[in-house]
BAROTI-772127 format. One record per residue (C-alpha): residue in one letter; x, z, y. Coordinates in pm, whole numbers, plus 32768, in hexadecimal, padded with zeros to 4 digits. Layout:
// residues N
<atom resn="a" c1="X" c3="Z" c2="Y"/>
...
// end
This chain:
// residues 288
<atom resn="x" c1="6EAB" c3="725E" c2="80BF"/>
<atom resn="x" c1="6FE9" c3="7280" c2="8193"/>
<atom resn="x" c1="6F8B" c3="73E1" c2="8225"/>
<atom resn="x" c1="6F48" c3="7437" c2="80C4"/>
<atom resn="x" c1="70B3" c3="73E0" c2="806A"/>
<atom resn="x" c1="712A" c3="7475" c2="81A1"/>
<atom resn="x" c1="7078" c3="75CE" c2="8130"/>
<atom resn="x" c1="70EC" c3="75E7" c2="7FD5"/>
<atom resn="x" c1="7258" c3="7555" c2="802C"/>
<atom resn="x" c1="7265" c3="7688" c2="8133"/>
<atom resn="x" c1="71ED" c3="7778" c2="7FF8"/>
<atom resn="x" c1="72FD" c3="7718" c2="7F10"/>
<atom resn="x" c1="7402" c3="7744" c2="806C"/>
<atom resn="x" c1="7444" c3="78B6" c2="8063"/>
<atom resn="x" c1="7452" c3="78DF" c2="7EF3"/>
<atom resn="x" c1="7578" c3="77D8" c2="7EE5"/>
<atom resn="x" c1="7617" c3="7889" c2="801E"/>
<atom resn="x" c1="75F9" c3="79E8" c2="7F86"/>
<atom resn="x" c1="7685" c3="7984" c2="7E13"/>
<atom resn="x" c1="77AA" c3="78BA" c2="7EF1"/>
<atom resn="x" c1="77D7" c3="79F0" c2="7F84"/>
<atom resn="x" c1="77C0" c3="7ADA" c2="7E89"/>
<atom resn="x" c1="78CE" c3="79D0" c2="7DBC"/>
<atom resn="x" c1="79DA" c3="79EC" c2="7EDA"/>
<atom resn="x" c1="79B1" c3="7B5C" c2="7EC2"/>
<atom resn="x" c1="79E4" c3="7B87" c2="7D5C"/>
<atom resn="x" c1="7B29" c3="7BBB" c2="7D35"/>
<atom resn="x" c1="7B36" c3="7CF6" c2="7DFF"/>
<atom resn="x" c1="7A84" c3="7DA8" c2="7CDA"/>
<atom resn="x" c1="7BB3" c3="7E27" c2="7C47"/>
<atom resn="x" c1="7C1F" c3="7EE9" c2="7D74"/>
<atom resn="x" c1="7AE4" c3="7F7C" c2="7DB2"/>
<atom resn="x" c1="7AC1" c3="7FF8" c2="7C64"/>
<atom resn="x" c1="7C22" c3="8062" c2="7C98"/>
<atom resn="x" c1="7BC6" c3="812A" c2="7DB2"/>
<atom resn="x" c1="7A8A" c3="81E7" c2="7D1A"/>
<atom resn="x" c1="7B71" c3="8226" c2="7BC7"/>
<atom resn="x" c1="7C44" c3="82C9" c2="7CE1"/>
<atom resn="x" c1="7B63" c3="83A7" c2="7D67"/>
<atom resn="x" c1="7A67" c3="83CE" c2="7C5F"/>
<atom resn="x" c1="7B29" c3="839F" c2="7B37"/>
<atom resn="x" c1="7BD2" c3="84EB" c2="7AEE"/>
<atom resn="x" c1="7AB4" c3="8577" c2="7ADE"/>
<atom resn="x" c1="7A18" c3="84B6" c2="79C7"/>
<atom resn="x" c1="7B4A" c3="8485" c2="78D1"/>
<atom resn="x" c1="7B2E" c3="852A" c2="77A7"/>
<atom resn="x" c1="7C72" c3="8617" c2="7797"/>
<atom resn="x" c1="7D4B" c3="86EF" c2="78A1"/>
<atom resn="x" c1="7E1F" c3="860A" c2="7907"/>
<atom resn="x" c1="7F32" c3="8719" c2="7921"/>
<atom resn="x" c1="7F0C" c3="87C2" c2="77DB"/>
<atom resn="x" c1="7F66" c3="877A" c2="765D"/>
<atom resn="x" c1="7E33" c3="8734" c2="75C1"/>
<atom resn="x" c1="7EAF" c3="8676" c2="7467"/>
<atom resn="x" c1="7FAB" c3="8671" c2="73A7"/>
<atom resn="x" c1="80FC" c3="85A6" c2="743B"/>
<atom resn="x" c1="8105" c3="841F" c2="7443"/>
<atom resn="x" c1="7FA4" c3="83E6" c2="7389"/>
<atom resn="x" c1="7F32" c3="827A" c2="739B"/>
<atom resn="x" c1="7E39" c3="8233" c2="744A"/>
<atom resn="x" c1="7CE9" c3="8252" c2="73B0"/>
<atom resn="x" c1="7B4E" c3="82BD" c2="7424"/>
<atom resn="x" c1="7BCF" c3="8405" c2="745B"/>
<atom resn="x" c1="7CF7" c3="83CE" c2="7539"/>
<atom resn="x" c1="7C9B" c3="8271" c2="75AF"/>
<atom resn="x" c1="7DF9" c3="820A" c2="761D"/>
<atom resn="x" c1="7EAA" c3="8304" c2="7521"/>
<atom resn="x" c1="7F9C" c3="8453" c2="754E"/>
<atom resn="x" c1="80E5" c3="845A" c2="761D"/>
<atom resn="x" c1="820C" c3="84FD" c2="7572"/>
<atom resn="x" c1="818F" c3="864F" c2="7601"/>
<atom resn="x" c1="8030" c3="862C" c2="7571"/>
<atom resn="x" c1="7F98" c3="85BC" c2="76C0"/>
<atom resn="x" c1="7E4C" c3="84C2" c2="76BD"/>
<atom resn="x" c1="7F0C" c3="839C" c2="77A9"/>
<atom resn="x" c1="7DAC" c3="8319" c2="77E7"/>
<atom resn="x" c1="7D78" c3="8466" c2="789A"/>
<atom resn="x" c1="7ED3" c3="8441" c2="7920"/>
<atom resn="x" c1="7EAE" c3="82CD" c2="7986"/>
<atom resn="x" c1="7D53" c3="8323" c2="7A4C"/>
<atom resn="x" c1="7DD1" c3="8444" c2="7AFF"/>
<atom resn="x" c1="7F11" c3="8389" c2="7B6F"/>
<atom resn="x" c1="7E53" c3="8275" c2="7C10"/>
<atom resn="x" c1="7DCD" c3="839F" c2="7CE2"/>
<atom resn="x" c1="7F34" c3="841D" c2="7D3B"/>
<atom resn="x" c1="7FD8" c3="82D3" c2="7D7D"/>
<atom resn="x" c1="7EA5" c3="8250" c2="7E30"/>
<atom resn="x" c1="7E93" c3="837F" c2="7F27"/>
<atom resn="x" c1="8010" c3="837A" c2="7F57"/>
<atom resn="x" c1="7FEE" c3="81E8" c2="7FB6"/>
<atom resn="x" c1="7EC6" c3="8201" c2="80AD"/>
<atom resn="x" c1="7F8F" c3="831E" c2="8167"/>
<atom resn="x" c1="80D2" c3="8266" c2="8167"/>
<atom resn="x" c1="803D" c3="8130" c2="81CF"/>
<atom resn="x" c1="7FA4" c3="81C8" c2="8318"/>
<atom resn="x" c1="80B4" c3="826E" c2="8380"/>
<atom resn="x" c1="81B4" c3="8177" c2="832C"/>
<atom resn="x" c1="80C3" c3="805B" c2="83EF"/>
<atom resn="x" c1="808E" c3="8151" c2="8501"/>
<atom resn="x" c1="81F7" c3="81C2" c2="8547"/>
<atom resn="x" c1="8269" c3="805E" c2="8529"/>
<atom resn="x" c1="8170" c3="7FAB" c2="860D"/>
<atom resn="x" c1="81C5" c3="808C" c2="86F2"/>
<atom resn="x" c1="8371" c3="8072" c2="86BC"/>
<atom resn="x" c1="8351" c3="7F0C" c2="86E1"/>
<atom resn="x" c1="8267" c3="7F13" c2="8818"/>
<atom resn="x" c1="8375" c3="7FF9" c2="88D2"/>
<atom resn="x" c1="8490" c3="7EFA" c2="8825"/>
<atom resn="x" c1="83E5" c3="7DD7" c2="889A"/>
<atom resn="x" c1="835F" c3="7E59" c2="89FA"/>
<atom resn="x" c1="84DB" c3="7EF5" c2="8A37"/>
<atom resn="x" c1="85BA" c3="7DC3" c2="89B6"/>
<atom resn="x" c1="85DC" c3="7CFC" c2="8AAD"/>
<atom resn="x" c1="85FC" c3="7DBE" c2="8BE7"/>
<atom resn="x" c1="8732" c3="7E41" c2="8C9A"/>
<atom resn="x" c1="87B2" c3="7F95" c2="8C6D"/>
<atom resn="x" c1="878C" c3="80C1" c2="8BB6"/>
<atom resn="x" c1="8646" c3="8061" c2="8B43"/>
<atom resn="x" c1="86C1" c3="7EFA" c2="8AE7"/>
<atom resn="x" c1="87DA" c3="7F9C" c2="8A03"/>
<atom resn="x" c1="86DC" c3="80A7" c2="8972"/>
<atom resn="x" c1="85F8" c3="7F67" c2="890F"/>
<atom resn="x" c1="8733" c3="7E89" c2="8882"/>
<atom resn="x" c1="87AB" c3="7FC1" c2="87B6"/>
<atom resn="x" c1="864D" c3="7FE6" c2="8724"/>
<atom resn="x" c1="8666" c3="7E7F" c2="86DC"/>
<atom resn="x" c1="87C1" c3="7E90" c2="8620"/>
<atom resn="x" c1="873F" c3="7FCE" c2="8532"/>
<atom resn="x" c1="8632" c3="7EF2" c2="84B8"/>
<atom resn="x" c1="8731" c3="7DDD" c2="846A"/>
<atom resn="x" c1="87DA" c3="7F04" c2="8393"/>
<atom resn="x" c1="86D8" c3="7F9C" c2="82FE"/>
<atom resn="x" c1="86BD" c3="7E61" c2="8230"/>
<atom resn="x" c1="8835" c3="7E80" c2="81A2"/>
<atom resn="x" c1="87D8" c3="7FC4" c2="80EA"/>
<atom resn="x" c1="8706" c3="7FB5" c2="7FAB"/>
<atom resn="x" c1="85AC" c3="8085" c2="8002"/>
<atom resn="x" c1="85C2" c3="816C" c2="7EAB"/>
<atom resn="x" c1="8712" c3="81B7" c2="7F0C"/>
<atom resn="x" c1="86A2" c3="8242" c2="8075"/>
<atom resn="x" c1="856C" c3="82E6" c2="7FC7"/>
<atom resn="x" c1="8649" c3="83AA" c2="7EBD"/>
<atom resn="x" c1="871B" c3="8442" c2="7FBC"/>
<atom resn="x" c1="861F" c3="84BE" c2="8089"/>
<atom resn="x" c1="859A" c3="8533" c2="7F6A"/>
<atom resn="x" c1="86AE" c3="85A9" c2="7ECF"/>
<atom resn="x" c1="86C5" c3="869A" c2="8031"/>
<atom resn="x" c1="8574" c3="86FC" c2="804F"/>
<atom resn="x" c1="8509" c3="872E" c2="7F02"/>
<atom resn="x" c1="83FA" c3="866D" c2="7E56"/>
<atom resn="x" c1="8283" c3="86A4" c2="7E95"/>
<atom resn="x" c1="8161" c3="85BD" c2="7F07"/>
<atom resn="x" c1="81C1" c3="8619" c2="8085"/>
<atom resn="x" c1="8341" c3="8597" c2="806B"/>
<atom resn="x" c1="8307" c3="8476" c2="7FB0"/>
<atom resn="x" c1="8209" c3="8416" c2="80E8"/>
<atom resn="x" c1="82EF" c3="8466" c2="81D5"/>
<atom resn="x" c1="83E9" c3="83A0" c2="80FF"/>
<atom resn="x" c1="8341" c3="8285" c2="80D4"/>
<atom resn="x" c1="82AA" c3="8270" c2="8238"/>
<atom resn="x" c1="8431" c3="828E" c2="82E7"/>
<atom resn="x" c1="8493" c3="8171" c2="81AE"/>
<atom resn="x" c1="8366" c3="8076" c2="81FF"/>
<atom resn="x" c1="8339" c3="8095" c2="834A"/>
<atom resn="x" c1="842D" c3="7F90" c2="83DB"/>
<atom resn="x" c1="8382" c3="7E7A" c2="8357"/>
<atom resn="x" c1="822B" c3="7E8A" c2="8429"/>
<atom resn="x" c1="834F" c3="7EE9" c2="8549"/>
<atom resn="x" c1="83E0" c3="7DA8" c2="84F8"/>
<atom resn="x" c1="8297" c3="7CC5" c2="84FC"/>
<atom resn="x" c1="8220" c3="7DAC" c2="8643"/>
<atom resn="x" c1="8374" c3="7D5C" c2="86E6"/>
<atom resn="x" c1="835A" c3="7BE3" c2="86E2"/>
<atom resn="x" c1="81F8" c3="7BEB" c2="873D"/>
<atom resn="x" c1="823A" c3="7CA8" c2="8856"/>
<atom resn="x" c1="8351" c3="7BBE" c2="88BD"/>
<atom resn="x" c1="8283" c3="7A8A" c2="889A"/>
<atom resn="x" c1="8151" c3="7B44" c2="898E"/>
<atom resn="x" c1="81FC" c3="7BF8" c2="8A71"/>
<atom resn="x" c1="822B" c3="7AB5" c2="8B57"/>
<atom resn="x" c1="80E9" c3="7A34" c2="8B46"/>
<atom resn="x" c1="8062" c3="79D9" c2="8CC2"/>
<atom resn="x" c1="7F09" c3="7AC2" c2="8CA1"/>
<atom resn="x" c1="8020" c3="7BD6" c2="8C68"/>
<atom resn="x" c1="80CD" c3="7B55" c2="8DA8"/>
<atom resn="x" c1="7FC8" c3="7B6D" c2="8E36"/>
<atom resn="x" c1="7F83" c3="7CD7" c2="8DF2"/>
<atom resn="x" c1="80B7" c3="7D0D" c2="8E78"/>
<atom resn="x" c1="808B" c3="7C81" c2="8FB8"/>
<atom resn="x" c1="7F49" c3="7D3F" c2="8FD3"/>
<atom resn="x" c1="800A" c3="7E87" c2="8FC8"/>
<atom resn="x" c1="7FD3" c3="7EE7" c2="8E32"/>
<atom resn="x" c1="80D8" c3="7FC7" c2="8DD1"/>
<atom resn="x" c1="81B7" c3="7F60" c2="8C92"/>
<atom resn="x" c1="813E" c3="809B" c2="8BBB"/>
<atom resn="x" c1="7FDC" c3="8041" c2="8C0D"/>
<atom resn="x" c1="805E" c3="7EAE" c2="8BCF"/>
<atom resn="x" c1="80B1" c3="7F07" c2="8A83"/>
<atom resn="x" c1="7FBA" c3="7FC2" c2="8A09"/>
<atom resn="x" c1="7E4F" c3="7F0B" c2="8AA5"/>
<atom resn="x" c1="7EE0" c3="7DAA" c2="8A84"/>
<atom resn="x" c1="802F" c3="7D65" c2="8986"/>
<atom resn="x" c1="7FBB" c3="7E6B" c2="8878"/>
<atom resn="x" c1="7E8E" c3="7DF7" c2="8813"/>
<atom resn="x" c1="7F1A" c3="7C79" c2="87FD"/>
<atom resn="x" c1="804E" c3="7CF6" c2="874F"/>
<atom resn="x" c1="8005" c3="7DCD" c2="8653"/>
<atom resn="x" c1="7F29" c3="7CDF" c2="859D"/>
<atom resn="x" c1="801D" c3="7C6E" c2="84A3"/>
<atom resn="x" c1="809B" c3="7DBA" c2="8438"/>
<atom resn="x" c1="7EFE" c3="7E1A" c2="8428"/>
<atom resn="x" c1="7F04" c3="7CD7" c2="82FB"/>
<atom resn="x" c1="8049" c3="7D8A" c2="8251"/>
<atom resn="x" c1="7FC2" c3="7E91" c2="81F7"/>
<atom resn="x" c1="7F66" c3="7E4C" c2="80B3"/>
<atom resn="x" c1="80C1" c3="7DFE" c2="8059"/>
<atom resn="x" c1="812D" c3="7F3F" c2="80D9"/>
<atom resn="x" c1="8020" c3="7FEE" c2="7FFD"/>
<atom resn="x" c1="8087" c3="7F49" c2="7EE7"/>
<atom resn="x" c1="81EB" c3="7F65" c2="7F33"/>
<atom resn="x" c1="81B8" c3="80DD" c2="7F52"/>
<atom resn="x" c1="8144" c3="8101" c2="7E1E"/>
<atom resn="x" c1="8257" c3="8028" c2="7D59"/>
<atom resn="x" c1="8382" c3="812A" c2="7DE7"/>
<atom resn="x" c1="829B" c3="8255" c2="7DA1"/>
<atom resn="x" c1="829B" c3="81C2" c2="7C4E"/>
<atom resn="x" c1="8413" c3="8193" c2="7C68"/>
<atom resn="x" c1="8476" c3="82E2" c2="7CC6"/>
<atom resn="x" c1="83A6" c3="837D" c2="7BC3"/>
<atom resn="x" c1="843E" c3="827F" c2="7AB5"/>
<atom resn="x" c1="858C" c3="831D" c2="7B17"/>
<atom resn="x" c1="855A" c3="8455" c2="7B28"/>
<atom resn="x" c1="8557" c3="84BD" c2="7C72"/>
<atom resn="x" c1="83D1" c3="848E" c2="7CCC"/>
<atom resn="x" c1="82A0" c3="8595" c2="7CA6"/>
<atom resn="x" c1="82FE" c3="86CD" c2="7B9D"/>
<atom resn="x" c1="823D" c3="86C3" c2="7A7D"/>
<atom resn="x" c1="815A" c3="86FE" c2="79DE"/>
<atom resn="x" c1="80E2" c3="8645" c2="7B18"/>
<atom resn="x" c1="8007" c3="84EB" c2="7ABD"/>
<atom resn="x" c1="80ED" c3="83D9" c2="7B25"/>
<atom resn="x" c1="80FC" c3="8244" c2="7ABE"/>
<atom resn="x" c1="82B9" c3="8258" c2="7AEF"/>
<atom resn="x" c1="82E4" c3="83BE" c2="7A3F"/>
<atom resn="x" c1="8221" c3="833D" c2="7933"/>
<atom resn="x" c1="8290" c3="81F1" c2="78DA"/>
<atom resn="x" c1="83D0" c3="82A6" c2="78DC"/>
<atom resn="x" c1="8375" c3="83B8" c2="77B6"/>
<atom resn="x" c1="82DA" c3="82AC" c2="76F7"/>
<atom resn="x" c1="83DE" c3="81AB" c2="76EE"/>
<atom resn="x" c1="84D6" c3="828C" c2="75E4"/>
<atom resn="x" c1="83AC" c3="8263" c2="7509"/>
<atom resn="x" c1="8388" c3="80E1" c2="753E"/>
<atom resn="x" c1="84B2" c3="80F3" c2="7448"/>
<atom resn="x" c1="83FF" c3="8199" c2="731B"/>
<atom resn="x" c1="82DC" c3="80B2" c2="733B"/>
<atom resn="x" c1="8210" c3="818C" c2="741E"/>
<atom resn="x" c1="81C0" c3="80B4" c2="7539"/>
<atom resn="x" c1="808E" c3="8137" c2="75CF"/>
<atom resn="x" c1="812A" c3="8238" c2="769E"/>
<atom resn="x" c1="81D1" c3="816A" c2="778F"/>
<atom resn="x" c1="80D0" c3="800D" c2="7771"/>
<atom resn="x" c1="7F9B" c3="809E" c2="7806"/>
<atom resn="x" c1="804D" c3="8143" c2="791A"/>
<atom resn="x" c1="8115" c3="800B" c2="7967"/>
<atom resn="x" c1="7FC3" c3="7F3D" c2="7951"/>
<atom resn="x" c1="7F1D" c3="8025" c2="7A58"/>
<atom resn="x" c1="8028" c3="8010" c2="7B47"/>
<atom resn="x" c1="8022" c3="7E72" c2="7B1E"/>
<atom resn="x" c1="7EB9" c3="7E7B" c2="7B33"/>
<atom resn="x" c1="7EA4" c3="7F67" c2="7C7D"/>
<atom resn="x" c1="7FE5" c3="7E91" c2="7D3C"/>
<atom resn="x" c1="7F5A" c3="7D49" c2="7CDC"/>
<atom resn="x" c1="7E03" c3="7D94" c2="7D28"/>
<atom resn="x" c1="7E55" c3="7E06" c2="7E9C"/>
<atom resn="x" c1="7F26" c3="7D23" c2="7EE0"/>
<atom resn="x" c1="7E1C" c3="7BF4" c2="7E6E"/>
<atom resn="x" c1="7D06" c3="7CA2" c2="7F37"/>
<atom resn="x" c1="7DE9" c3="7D1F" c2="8071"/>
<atom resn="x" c1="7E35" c3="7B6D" c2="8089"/>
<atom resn="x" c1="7CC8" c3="7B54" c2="8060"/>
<atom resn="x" c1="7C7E" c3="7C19" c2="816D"/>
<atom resn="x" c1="7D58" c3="7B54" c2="823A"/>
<atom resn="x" c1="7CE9" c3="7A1C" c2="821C"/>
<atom resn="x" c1="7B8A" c3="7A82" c2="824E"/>
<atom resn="x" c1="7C07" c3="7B0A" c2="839A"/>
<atom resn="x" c1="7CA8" c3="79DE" c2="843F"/>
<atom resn="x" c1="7B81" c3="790C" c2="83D9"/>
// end
């Protein structure tokens, strides 16, 4: 009788372990159907997303499922192909500005506290961190912009030189904390050479934290694209954009027609808070 329990308790074992599973990993549905509306998604809305296809400010209805802008523009269409844009301009930024700042804070860290020229080189890196927090981020990104012109490519490089000193920050103090540790000593004494130090042994213990951040720099990314396009100064239209968008619609908020700017504003809500739930997902599966 007991192995007969024993055999039917070890049954009903995996299919409580797979719905636990598949319960915990729920709530990253909405970025992965995020992500295939982004790269699928344009090419199954209904309408050019770039052209007038209606008559101006038309309510939504089974034709134009989220209604007309004040051009005559389906902002379903508009909405969908955004996500594309936005998305795209996010995952770049987010690499780079990880990558460049990882390695900022490794030299900042590694540099800091030794004598010399290279000791000053690290403390200076150090002290234009500190001020890069003291300026606003959209105010950095519209000048650059403002130089180079707007276009997917500046408003990368924009947003890469704008978010970068954060991971430099967390990769700085990381660095600091490991770069003392006695198995590092250690490789010291056995004749390791500090570029080889830094690279085989403190970077891949320091640039975990700023590994975890990057959701919030992806999501982060894709609030100031948003904000630059809201004032003007982001990605010419007729270009698909959540910011530019919101922007157009909100003059018509006034007369009562308010689903020019909602649906945009509930994307971009939707794709930030989704990341940024299933980026702090990620990370706690990780340091389990």
């Amino acid at each position: 009788m007991m192995s007969n329990v024993s055999r039917q308790a070890a049954r009903t074992r995996p299919s409580r372990v797979t719905s636990r599973t598949i319960a915990d990993w729920l709530p990253v549905l909405p970025v992965v159907v995020l992500v295939i509306a982004a790269l699928i998604g344009p090419l199954l809305v209904p309408f050019d997303p770039v052209r007038v296809v209606g008559p101006p400010t038309t309510s939504p209805s089974p034709i134009h499922w989220f209604g007309t802008d004040s051009s005559g523009m389906d902002v379903f269409s508009r909405c969908v192909a955004a996500l594309r844009v936005d998305f795209a301009i996010a995952l770049v930024v987010t690499v780079l500005a990880t990558l460049a700042g990882v390695l900022i804070g490794l030299v900042a860290g590694m540099c800091e506290p030794r004598p010399g020229i290279i000791g000053i080189t690290g403390r200076g890196l150090s002290r234009m961190l500190d001020l890069a927090d003291a300026v606003p981020m959209v105010i950095v990104a519209m000048v650059v912009v403002a130089f180079v012109g707007a276009s997917p490519a500046t408003l990368i490089i924009a947003l890469s030189i704008i978010l970068a000193p954060n991971p430099a920050r967390m990769t700085r103090v990381e660095v600091l904390r490991v770069r003392h540790e006695a198995y590092l000593d250690a490789a010291r004494i056995g004749g390791m050479s500090e570029f080889r130090l830094s690279i085989r042994h403190v970077l891949p213990n320091a640039a975990l934290p700023a590994v975890e951040n990057m959701s919030v720099v992806f999501g982060t990314s894709i609030v100031i694209t948003a904000a630059l396009g809201f004032l003007g100064v982001g990605l010419a239209p007729p270009t698909p954009e959540w910011g530019s968008m919101i922007a157009r619609g909100t003059s018509d908020m006034i007369s009562g027609r308010w689903w020019p700017a909602l649906f945009p504003a509930v994307f971009l809500a939707m794709a930030v808070a989704s990341v940024a739930y299933t980026g702090g997902l990620l990370v706690e599966r990780l340091r389990r």
